[in-house]
FIVODREN-455339 format. One line per 2 residues: number of its first residue (from 1); their letters; for each residue x, y, z of C-alpha. Coordinates in steps of 0.5 Angstrom, whole numbers, plus 500, padded with zeros to 3 digits. Example, Ala and Ser with C-alpha at 12.3 -4.5 7.8 and 13.67 -1.06 7.14 Angstrom:
<recs>
1> AS> 525 491 516 ~ 527 498 514
</recs>
This chain:
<recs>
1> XX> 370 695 854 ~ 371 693 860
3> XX> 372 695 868 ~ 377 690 869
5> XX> 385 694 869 ~ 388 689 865
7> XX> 395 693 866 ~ 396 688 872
9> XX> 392 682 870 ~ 396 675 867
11> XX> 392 676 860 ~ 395 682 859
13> XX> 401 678 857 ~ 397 675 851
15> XX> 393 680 849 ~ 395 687 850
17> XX> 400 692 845 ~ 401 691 839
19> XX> 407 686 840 ~ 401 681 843
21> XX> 399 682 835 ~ 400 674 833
23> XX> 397 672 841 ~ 391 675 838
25> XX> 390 672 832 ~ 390 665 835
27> XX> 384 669 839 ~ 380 671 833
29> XX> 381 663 830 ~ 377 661 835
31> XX> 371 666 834 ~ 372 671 840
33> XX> 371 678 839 ~ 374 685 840
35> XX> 371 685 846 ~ 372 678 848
37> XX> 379 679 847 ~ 380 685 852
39> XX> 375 681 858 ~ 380 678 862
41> XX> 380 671 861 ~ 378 666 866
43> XX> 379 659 866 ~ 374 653 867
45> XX> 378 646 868 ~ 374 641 867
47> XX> 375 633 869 ~ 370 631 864
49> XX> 372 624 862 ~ 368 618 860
51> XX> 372 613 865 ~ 366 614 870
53> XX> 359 616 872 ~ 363 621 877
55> XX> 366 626 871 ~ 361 624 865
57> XX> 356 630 867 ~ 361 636 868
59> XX> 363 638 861 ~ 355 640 861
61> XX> 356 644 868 ~ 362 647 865
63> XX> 357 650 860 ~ 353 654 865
65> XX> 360 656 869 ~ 362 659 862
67> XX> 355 663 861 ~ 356 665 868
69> XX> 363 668 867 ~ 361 671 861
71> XX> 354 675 864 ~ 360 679 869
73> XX> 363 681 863 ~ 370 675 863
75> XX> 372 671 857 ~ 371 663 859
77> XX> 376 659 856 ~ 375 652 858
79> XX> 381 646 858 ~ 380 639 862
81> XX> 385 635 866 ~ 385 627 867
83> XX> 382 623 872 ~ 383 616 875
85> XX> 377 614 879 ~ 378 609 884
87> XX> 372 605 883 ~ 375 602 876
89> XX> 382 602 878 ~ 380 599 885
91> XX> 383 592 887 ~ 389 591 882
93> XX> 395 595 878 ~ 391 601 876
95> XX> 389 604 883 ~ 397 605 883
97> XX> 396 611 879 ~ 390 614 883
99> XX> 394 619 888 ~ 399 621 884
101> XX> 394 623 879 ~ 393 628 884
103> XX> 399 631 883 ~ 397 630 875
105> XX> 392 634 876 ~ 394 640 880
107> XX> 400 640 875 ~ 397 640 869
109> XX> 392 645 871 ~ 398 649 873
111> XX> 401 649 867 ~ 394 650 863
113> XX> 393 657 866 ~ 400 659 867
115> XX> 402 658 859 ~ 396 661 856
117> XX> 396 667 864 ~ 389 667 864
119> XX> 387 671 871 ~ 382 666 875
121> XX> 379 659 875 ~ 373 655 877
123> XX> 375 648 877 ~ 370 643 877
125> XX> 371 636 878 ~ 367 629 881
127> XX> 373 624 883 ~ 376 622 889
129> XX> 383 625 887 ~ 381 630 882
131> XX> 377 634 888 ~ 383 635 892
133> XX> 388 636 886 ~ 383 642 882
135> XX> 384 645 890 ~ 391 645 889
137> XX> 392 648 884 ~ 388 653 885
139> XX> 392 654 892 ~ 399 654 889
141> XX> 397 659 883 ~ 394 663 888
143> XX> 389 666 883 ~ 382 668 884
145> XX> 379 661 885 ~ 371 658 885
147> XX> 371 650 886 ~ 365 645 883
149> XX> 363 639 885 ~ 360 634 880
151> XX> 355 632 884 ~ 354 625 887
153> XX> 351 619 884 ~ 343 618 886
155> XX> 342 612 890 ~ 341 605 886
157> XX> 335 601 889 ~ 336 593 889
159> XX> 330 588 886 ~ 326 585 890
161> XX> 327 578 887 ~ 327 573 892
163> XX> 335 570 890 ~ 338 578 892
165> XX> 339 578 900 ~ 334 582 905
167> XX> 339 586 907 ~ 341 588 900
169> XX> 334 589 898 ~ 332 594 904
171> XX> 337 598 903 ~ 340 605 898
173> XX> 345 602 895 ~ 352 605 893
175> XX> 357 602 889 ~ 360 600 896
177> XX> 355 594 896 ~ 358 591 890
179> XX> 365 591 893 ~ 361 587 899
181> XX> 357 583 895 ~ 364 580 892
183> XX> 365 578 900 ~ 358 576 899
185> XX> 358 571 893 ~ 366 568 895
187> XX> 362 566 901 ~ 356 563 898
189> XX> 351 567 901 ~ 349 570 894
191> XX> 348 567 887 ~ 352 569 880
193> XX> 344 571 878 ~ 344 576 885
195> XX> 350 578 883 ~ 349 580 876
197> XX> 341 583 879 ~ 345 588 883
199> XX> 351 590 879 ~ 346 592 874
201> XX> 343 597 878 ~ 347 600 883
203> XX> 350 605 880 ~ 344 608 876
205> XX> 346 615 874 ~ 351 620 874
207> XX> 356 622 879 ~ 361 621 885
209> XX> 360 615 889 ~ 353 617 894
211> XX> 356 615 901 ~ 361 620 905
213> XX> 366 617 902 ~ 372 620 898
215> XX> 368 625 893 ~ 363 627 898
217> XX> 368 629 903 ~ 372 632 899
219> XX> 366 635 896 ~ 364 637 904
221> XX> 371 640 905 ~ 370 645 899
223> XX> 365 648 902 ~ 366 648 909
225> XX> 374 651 906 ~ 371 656 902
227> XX> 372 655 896 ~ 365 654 894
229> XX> 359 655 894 ~ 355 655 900
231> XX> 350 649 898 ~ 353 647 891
233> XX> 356 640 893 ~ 350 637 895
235> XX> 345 637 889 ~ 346 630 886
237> XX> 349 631 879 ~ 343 629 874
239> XX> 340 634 878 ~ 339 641 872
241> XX> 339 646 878 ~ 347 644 879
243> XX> 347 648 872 ~ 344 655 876
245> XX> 350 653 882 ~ 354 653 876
247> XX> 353 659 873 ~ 352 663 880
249> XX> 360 660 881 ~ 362 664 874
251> XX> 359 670 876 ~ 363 669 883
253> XX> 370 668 880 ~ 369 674 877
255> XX> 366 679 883 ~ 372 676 886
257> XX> 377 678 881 ~ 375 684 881
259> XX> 376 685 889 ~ 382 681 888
261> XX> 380 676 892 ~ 384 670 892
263> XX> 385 662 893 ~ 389 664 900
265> XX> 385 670 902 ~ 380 663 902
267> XX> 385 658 904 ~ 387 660 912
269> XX> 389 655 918 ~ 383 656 920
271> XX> 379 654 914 ~ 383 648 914
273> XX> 381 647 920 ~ 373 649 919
275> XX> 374 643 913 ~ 377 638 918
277> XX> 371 639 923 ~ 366 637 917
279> XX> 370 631 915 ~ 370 629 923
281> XX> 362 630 924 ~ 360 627 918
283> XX> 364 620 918 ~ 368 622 913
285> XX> 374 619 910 ~ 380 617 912
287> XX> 383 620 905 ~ 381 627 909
289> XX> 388 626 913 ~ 392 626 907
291> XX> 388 631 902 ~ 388 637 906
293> XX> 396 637 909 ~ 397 637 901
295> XX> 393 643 900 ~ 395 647 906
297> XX> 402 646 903 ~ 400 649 897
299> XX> 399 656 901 ~ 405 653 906
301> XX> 401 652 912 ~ 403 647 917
303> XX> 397 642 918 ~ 400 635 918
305> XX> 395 629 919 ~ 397 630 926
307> XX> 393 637 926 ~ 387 633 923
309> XX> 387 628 928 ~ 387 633 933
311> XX> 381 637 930 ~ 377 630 930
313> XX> 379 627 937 ~ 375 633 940
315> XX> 369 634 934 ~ 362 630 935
317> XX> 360 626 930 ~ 353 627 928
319> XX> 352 626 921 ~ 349 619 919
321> XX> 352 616 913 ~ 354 611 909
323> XX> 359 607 909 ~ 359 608 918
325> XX> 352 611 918 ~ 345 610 915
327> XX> 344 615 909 ~ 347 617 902
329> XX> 349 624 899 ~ 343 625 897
331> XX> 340 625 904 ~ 344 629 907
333> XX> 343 635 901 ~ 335 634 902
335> XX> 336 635 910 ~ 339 641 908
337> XX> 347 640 907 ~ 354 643 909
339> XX> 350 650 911 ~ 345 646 916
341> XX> 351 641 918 ~ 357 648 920
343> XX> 351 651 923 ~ 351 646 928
345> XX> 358 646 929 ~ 358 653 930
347> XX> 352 652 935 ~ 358 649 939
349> XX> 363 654 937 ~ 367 649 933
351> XX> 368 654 926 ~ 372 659 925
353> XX> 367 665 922 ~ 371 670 920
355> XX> 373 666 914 ~ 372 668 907
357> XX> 369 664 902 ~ 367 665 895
359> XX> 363 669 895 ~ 366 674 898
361> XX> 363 674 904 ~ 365 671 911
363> XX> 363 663 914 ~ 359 667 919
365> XX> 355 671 915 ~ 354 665 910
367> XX> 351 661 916 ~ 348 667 918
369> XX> 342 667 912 ~ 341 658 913
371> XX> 334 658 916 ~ 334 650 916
373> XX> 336 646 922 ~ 337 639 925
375> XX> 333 634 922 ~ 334 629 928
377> XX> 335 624 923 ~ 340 625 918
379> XX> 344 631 922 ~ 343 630 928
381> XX> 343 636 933 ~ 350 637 936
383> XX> 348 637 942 ~ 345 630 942
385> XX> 351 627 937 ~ 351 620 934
387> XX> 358 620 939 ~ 362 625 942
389> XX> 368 624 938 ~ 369 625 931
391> XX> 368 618 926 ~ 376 618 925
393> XX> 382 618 929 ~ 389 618 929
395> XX> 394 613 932 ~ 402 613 934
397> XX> 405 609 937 ~ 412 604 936
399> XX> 409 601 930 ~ 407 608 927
401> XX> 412 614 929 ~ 409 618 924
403> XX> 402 616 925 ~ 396 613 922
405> XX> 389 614 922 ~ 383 610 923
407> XX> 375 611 920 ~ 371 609 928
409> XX> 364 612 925 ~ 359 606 926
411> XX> 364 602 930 ~ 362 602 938
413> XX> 366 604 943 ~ 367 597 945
415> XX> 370 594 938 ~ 375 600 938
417> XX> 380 597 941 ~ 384 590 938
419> XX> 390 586 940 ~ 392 580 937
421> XX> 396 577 932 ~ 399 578 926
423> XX> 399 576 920 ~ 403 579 915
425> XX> 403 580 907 ~ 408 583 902
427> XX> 402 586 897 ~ 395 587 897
429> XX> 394 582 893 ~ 397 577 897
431> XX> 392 579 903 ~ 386 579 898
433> XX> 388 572 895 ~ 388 569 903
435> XX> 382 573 905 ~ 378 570 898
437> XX> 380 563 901 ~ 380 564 908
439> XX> 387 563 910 ~ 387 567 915
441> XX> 383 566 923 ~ 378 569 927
443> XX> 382 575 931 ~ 388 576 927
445> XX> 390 583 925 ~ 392 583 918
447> XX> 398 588 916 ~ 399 590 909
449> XX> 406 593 908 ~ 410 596 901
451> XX> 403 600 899 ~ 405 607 901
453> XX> 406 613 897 ~ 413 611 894
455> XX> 414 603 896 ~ 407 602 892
457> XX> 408 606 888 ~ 402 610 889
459> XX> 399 608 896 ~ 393 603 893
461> XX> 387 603 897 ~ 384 597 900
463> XX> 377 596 899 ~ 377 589 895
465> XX> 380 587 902 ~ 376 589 907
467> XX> 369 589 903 ~ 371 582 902
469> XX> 372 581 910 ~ 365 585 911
471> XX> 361 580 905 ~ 365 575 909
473> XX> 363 577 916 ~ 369 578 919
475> XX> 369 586 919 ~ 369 586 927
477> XX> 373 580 928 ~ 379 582 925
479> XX> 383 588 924 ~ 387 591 919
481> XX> 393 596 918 ~ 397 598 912
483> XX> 402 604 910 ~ 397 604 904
485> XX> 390 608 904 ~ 384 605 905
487> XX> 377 607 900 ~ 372 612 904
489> XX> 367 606 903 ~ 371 601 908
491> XX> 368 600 914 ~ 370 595 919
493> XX> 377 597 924 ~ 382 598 919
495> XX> 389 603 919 ~ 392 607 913
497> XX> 397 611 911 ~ 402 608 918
499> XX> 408 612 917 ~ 414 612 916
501> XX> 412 607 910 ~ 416 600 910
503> XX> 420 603 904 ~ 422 608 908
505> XX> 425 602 913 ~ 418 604 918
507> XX> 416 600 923 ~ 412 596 919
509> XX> 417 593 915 ~ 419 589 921
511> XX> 413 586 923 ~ 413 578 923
513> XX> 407 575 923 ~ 406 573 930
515> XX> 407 579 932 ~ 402 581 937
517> XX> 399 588 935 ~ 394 592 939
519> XX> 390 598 936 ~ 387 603 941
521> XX> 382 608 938 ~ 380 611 944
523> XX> 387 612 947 ~ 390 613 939
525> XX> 395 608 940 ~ 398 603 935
527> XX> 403 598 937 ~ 406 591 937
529> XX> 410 587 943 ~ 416 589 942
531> XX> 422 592 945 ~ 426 599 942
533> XX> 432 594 940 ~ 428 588 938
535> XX> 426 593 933 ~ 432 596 933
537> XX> 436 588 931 ~ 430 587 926
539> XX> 432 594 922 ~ 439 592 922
541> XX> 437 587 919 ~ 433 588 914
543> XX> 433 587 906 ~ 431 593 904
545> XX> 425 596 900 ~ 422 591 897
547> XX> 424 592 889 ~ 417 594 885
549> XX> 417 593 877 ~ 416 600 876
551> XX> 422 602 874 ~ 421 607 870
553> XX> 415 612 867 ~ 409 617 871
555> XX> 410 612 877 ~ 417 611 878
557> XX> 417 618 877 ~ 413 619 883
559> XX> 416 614 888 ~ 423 619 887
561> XX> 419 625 889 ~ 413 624 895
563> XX> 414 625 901 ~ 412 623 907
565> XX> 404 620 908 ~ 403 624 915
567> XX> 406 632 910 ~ 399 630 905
569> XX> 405 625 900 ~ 407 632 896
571> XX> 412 631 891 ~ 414 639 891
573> XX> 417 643 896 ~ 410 648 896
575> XX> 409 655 897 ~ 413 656 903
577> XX> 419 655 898 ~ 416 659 893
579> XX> 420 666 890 ~ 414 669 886
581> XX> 406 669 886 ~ 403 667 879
583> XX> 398 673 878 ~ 405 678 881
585> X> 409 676 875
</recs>
């Protein structure tokens, strides 16, 4: 009934024997067959939810997952997990619960495929968290494994009424305009009426947020690690031919299973370094620096955010999008996408091609069938690169032990370095407030501390802050640190995830506004004026963590267990602790 020996798959636990009687009553329920029961069983986890456009069309792609999963004779049996999707939790206490859906995720799926012991997983998703999550899972799990990204939202066009300003008018919109044209409009410069126009078409369709931001950095990196098809992150979502990557990602699942071929036969040290490439060529997000040290301790990899920062310091940036560049998503799928763009690195020998993907085949026998080039203009050849190094970088320094990152794409060499004073909040809120009435002066490097994985709870990203800056014009005229996160859409010199926190007693606990802080991008240095026992005196000191009033629930829960921001902010031990495989048991 099937050339799957089921004796040494998961299912087996569900539905084979005559003490499986009572399993398989449950299976003929819902309508399966005999033949179906006895296929193996594969699971096909969806983020489908009605939060936003990044997740509404998956349940429709999950449809063709599953007839493709059944045309290579397996069993689809699909379940959904949740999503926070930053664009609506952005800017207020929501975004809190953003990265520890993350874990959320990754768990629930887990435990999905573990209760019921299906054999393999196609996960797809569209939001920032829920990509790196579903990769996660799939990593801890160790099973069979297909990624698929949702698709990217298609490019909104703004009306050319006179009221809108030029710049937005002559320009693909994302919703990375809207959060700027806040800036525009606290500053005077837009019209409730300009405001309202753009709002109404800026996003005009399903899918992921359309710059290199969060989604399709994380979307770039499910290819370029090989957990996805060659090509199937890069059409937009209401495009149908997503449904045929779809059902070529069901049938993948299976070939894999039957050559038992798993999640970290896929997920190496060196495909994780194949996936840092791609986010350093294309402007991606700083967000990468925290997404893949999490999905390498899956497999318990050591590939911390410093190991990134390695990768990005030494890859040419050569991809122009947005929010550092010029073009959206679907530009990028248009010049021919991720193949096209790991060609090019490849020219360079900057890819490890003996990495497997999932399709069964190696990254360089992948890359070998891509007949495309550089289009010049969206990709440009690797030899003549945007800039020589990668669109983010990597800083240490006295204010930050453990680390940070900045997002340099689009930003000059000579705008790379910044010394100034400091002017110090306590909350996002606080700093947004100030940016909205302007209290703050030309020069000044704003610092945003208790916004870490545990101080926050949940390392909020900054984006209403800096794109009001931006909106304001004073993207170049100040800076920005904080051991929160900032948005794949942020541009202008901002510093995230600086470690240790400041509820871990970082040095950014200690700084007073005054302080003179300087960041260098070209030399990876972030530190501010003070002697070792200047700091030293402040930290004996100091209060404390700053109390937060989430004493209780998911995001309690989550300040007591994550870990440090620079090990990816994971909340369990990973695969090196582990004593079992998922699909041994």
């Amino acid at each position: 009934m099937t050339k799957f020996d089921k004796s040494k798959l998961p299912s087996r636990y569900v539905t084979e024997g005559p003490a499986r009687a009572p399993h398989r009553s449950y299976y003929y329920a819902m309508g399966m067959t005999e033949q179906e029961i006895h296929q193996p069983l594969v699971g096909v986890a969806t983020c489908w939810n009605e939060a936003a456009p990044c997740n509404i069309s998956l349940s429709r792609q999950a449809q063709a997952v599953k007839g493709g999963v059944k045309e290579a004779h397996g069993t689809p049996r699909e379940f959904t997990t949740i999503t926070v999707t930053d664009g609506i939790a952005m800017g207020h206490e929501g975004m809190r619960s953003s990265l520890a859906s993350r874990e959320a995720i990754a768990d629930t799926v887990e435990l999905t495929m573990r209760g019921h012991c299906y054999d393999a997983l196609v996960g797809l998703a569209g939001c920032d968290k829920s990509l790196p999550g579903m990769m996660m899972a799939m990593v801890r799990l160790n099973v069979p494994s297909v990624f698929i990204y949702g698709g990217s939202i298609l490019p909104g066009k703004a009306p050319q009424i006179d009221e809108i300003p030029e710049e937005f008018r002559t320009r693909d919109l994302t919703v990375q305009d809207m959060f700027e044209a806040v800036g525009w409009h606290q500053n005077k410069q837009m019209s409730d009426k300009a405001l309202d126009a753009l709002e109404r078409v800026a996003c005009p369709s399903a899918g992921a947020c359309g710059g290199q931001f969060t989604a399709n950095t994380m979307a770039c990196v499910s290819e370029a690690i090989g957990l996805a098809l060659m090509n199937s992150s890069g059409m937009p979502a209401p495009y149908e031919s997503r449904d045929q990557y779809a059902e070529a990602s069901g049938r993948a699942v299976m070939d894999l299973l039957e050559k038992n071929i798993r999640a970290r036969d896929v997920v190496t040290r060196q495909s994780l370094e194949n996936a840092a490439r791609v986010v350093a060529c294309t402007g991606g997000s700083t967000n990468a620096g925290l997404h893949l040290p999490a999905i390498a301790h899956e497999a318990g990899i050591e590939f911390y955010l410093e190991d990134v920062c390695d990768i990005f310091r030494d890859t040419p940036y050569f991809v122009d999008l947005k929010p550092g560049g010029t073009y959206v998503a679907k530009d990028l799928y248009d010049a021919g996408g991720i193949p096209v763009v790991m060609k090019e690195l490849r020219k360079a020998g900057l890819i490890h091609e003996d990495c497997m993907t999932a399709t069964g085949r190696s990254i360089g026998e992948e890359l070998d069938l891509i007949e495309r080039e550089a289009d010049g203009k969206v990709i440009f050849p690797i030899e003549t690169p945007i800039t020589k190094t990668g669109g983010v970088v990597g800083l240490k320094g006295n204010l930050a032990p453990a680390g940070a990152i900045v997002k340099v794409a689009g930003i000059a060499e000579e705008h790379q370095r910044f010394t100034g004073p400091a002017r110090v909040f306590e909350c996002e809120e606080d700093a947004f407030d100030a940016v909205k009435a302007r209290e703050y002066n030309e020069g000044e490097v704003i610092v945003i501390r208790n916004e870490g994985p545990a101080g926050g709870p949940g390392m909020r990203e900054m984006l209403a802050t800096t794109a009001a800056l931006s909106g304001q014009g004073m993207g170049k005229k100040v800076a920005l640190i904080t051991d929160g996160r900032f948005s794949g859409a942020t541009r202008g010199f901002c510093v995230g995830h600086v470690g240790p926190e400041a509820a871990h007693g970082g040095p950014i606990a200690m700084i007073r506004t005054g302080d003179v802080i300087t960041i260098d991008a070209v030399d990876g240095v972030l530190s501010v004026d003070l002697t070792d026992e200047e700091l030293a005196a402040r930290k004996a000191d100091w209060a404390g963590p700053r109390e937060t009033i989430y004493a209780s629930g998911a995001l309690w829960k989550y300040a007591q267990l994550v870990g440090e921001t620079y090990k990816g902010a994971v909340t369990h031990p990973g695969g090196k602790a582990e004593r079992h495989v998922y699909m041994d048991l």
